[in-house]
OpenMM code with the backbone's topology and positions (N, CA, C; nanometers):
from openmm import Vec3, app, unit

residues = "UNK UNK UNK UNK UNK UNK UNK UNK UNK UNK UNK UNK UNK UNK UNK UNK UNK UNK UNK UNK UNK UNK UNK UNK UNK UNK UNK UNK UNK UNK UNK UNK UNK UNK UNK UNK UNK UNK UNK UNK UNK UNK UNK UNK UNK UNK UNK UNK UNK UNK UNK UNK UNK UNK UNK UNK UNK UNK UNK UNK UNK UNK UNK UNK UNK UNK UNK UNK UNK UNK UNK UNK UNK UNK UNK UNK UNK UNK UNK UNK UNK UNK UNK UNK UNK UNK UNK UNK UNK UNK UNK UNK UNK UNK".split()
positions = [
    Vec3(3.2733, 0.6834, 4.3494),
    Vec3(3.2256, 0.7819, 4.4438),
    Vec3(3.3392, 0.8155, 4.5404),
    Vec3(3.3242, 0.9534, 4.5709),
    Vec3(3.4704, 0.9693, 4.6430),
    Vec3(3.4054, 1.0572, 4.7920),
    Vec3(3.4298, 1.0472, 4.8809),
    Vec3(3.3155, 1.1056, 4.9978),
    Vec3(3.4557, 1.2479, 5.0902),
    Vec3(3.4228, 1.3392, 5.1104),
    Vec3(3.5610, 1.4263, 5.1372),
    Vec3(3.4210, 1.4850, 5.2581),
    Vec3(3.5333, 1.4667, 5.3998),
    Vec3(3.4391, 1.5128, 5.5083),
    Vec3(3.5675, 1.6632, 5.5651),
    Vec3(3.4814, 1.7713, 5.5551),
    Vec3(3.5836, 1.8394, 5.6602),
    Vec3(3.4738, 1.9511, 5.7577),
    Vec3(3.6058, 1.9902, 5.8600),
    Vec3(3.5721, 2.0839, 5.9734),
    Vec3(3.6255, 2.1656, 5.9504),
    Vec3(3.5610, 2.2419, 6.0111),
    Vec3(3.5735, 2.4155, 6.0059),
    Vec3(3.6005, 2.5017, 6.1337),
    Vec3(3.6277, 2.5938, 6.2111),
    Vec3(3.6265, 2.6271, 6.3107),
    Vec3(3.6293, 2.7741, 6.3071),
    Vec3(3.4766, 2.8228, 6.3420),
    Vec3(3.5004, 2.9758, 6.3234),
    Vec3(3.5625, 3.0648, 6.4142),
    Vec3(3.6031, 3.2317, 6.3905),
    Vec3(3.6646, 3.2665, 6.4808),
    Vec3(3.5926, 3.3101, 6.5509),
    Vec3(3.5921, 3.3619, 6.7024),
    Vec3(3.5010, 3.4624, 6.7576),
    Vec3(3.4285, 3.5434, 6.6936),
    Vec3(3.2785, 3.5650, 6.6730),
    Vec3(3.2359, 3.7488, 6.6094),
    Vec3(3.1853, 3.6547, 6.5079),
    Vec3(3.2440, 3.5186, 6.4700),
    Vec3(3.2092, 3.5578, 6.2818),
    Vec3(3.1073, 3.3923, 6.2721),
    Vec3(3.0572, 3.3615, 6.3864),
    Vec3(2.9876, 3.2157, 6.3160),
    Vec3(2.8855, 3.2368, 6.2697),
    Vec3(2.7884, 3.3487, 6.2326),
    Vec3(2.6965, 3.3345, 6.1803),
    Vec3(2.7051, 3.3904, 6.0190),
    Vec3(2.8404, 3.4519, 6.0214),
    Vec3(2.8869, 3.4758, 5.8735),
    Vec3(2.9176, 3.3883, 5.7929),
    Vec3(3.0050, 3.2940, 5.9015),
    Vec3(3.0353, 3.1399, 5.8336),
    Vec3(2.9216, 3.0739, 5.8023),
    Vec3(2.8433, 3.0757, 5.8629),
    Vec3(2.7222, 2.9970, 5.8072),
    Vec3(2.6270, 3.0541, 5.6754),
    Vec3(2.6555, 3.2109, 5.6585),
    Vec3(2.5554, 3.1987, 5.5861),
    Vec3(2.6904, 3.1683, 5.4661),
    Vec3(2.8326, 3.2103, 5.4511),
    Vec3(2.9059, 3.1738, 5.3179),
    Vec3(2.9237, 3.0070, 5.2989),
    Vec3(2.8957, 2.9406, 5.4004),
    Vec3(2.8723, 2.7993, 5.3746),
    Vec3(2.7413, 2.7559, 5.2928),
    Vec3(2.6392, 2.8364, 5.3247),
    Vec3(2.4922, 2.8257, 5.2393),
    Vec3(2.5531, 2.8429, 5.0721),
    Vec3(2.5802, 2.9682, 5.0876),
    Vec3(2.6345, 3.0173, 4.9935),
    Vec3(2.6811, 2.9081, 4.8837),
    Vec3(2.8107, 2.8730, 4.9621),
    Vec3(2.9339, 2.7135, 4.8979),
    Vec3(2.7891, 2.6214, 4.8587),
    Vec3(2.7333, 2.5784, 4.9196),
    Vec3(2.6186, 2.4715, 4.9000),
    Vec3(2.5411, 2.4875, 4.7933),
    Vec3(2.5129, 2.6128, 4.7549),
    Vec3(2.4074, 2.6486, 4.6563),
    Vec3(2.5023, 2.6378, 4.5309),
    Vec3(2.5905, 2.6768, 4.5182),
    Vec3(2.6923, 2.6696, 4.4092),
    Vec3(2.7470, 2.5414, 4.4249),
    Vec3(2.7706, 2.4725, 4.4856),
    Vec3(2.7916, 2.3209, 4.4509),
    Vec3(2.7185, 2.2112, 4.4163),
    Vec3(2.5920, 2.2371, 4.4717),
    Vec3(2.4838, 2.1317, 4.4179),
    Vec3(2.4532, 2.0941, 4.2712),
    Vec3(2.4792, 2.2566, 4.2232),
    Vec3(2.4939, 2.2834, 4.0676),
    Vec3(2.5763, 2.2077, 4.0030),
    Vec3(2.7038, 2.1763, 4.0420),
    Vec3(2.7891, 2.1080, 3.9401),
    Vec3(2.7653, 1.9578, 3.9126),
    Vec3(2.7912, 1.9176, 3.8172),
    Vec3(2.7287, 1.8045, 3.7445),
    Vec3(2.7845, 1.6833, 3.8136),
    Vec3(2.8927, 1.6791, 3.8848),
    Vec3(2.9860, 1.5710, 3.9643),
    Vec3(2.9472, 1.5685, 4.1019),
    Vec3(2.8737, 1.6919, 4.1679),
    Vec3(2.8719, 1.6856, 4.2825),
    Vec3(2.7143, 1.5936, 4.3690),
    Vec3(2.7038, 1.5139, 4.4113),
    Vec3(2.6291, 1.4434, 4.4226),
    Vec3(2.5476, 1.4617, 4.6135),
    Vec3(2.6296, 1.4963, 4.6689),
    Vec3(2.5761, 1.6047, 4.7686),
    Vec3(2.6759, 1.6801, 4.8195),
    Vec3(2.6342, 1.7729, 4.9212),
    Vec3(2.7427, 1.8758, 4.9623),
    Vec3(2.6439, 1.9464, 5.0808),
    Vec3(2.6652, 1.8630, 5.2123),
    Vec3(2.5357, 1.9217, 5.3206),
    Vec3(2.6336, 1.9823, 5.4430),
    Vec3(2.6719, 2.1016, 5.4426),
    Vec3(2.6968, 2.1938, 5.5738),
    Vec3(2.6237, 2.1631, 5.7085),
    Vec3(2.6869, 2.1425, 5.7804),
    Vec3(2.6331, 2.1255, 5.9367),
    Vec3(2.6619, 2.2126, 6.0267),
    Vec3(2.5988, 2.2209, 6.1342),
    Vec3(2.6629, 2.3446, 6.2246),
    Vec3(2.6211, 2.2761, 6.4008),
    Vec3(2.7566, 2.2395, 6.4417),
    Vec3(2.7653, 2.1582, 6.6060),
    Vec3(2.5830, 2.2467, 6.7087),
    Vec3(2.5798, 2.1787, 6.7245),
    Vec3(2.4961, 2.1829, 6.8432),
    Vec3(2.5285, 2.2080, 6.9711),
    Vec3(2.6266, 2.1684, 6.9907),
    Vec3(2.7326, 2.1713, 7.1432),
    Vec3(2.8243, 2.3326, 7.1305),
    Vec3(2.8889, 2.2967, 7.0178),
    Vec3(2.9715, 2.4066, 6.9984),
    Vec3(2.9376, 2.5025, 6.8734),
    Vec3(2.8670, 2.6216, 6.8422),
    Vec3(2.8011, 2.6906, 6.7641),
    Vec3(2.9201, 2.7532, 6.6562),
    Vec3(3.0548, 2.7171, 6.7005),
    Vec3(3.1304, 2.7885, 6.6484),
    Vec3(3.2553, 2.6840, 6.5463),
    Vec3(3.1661, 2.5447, 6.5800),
    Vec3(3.2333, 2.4159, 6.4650),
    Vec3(3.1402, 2.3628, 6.3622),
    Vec3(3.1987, 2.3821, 6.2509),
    Vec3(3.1081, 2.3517, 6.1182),
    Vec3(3.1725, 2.2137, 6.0349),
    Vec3(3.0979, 2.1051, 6.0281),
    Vec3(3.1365, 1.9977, 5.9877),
    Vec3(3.0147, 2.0022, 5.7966),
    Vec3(3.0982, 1.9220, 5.7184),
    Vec3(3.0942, 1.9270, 5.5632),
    Vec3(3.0714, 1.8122, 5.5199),
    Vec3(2.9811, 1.7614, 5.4570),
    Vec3(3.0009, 1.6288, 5.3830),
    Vec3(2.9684, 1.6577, 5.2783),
    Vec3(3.0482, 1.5956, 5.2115),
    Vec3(3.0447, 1.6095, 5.0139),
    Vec3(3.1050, 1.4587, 5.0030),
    Vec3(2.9830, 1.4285, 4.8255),
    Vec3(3.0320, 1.3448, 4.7867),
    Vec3(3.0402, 1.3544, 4.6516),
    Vec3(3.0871, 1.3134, 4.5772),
    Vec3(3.1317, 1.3285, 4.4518),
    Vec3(3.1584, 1.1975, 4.3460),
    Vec3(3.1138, 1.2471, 4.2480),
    Vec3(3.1230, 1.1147, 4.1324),
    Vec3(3.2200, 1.0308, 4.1803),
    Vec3(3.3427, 1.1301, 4.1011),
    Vec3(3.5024, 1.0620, 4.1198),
    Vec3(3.5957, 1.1862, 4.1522),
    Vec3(3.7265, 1.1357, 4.1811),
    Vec3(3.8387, 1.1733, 4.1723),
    Vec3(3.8250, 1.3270, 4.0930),
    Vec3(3.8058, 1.3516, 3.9501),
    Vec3(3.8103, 1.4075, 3.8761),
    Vec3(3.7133, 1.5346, 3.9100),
    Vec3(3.5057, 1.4822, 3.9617),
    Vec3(3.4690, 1.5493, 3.9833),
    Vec3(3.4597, 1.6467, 4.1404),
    Vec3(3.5365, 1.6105, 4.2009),
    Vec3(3.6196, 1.6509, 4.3448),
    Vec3(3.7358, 1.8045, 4.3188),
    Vec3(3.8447, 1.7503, 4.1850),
    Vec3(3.9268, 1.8212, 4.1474),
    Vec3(3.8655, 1.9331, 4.0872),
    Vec3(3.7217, 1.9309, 3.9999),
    Vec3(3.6459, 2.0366, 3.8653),
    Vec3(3.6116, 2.1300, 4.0167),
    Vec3(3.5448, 2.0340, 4.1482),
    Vec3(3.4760, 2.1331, 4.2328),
    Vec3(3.6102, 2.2289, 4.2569),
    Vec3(3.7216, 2.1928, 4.3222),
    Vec3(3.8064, 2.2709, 4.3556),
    Vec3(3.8789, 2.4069, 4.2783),
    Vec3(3.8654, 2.3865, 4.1066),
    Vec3(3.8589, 2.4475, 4.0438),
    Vec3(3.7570, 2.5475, 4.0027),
    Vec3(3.6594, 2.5554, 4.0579),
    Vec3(3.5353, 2.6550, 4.0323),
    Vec3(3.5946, 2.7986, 4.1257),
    Vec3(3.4849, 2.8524, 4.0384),
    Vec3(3.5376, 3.0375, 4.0740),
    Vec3(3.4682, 3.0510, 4.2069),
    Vec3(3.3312, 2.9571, 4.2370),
    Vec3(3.2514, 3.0000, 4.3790),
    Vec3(3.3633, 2.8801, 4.4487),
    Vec3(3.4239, 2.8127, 4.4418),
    Vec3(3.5001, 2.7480, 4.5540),
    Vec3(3.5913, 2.8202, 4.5972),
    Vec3(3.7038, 2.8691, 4.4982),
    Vec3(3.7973, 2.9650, 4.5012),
    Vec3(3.7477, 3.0593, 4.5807),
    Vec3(3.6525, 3.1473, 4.5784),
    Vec3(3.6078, 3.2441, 4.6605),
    Vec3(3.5381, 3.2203, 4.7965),
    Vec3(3.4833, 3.1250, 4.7827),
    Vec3(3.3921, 3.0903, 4.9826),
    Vec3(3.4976, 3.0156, 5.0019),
    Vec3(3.5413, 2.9204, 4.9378),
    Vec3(3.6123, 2.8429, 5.0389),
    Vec3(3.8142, 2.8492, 5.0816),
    Vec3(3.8727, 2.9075, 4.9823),
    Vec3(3.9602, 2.9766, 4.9583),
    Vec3(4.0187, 3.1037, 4.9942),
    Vec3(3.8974, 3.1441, 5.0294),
    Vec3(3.8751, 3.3294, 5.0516),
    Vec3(3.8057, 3.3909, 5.2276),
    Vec3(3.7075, 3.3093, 5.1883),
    Vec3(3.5827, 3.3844, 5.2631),
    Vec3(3.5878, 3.2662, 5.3803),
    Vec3(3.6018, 3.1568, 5.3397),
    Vec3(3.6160, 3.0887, 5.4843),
    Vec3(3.7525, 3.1108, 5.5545),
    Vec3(3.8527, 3.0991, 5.4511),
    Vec3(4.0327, 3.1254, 5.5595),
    Vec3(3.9730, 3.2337, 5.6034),
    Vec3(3.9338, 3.3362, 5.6194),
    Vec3(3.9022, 3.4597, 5.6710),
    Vec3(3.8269, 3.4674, 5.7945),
    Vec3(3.7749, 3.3884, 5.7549),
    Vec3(3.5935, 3.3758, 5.8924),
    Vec3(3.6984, 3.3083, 6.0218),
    Vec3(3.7846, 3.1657, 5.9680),
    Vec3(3.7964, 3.0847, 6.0391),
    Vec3(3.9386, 2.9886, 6.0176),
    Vec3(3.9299, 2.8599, 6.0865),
    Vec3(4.0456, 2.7885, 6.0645),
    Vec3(3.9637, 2.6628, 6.0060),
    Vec3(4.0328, 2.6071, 5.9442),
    Vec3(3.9944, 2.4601, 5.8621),
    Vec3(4.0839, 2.3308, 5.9729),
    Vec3(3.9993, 2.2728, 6.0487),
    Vec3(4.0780, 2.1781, 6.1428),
    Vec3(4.0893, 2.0655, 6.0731),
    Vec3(4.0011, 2.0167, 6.0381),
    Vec3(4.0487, 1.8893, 5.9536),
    Vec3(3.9491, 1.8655, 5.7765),
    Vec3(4.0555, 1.7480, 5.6951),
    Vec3(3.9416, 1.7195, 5.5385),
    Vec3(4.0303, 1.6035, 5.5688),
    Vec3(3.9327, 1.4812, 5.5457),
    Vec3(3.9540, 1.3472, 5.4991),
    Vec3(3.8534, 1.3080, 5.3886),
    Vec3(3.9768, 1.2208, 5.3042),
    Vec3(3.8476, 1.1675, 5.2138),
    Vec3(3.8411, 1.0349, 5.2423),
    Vec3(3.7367, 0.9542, 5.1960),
    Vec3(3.7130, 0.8669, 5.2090),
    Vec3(3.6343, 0.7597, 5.1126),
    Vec3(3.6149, 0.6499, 5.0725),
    Vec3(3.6039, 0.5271, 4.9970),
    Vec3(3.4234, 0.5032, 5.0352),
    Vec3(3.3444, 0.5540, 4.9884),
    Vec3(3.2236, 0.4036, 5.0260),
    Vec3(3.2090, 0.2773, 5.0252),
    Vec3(3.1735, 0.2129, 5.1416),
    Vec3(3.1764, 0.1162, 5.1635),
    Vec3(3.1153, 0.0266, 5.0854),
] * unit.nanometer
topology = app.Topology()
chain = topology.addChain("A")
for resn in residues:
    res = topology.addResidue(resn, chain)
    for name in ("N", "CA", "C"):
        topology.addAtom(name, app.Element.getBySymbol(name[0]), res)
């Protein structure tokens, strides 16, 4: 299991766009056979920071997500656009 957490940071004008192309990313990731969750969050404090948790089989099924045509496009595309990507760590389950 491979756990990959990241943030998001939208720009002015566009956080409710980001949110719905994050729905978007979610619905097309749940689908893939490696992806084991993939739950979008959206700050409470700050309406305009979006935190990600995905977890994934392995290694391999992490790399297939990154390779998909809906990643390439929301997250590649449609999010650099909306916003800035502040941080992705992955991480080990304990």
């Amino acid at each position: 299991m491979v756990v990959l957490a990241v943030t998001w940071k939208a720009h002015p004008g566009k956080e409710d766009e980001m949110s719905r192309v994050l729905s978007l990313l979610q619905a097309e990731a749940r689908k893939e056979p490696g992806c084991v969750q993939f739950v979008p969050s959206r700050s409470r404090e700050d309406r305009s920071r979006f935190f990600i948790y995905e977890e994934y089989r392995d290694d391999a099924a992490l790399e297939a997500h990154r390779n998909t045509a809906h990643f390439k496009q929301y997250a590649r595309g449609d999010l650099m656009r909306l916003g800035e990507r502040l941080e992705g760590n992955l991480y080990d389950p304990i």
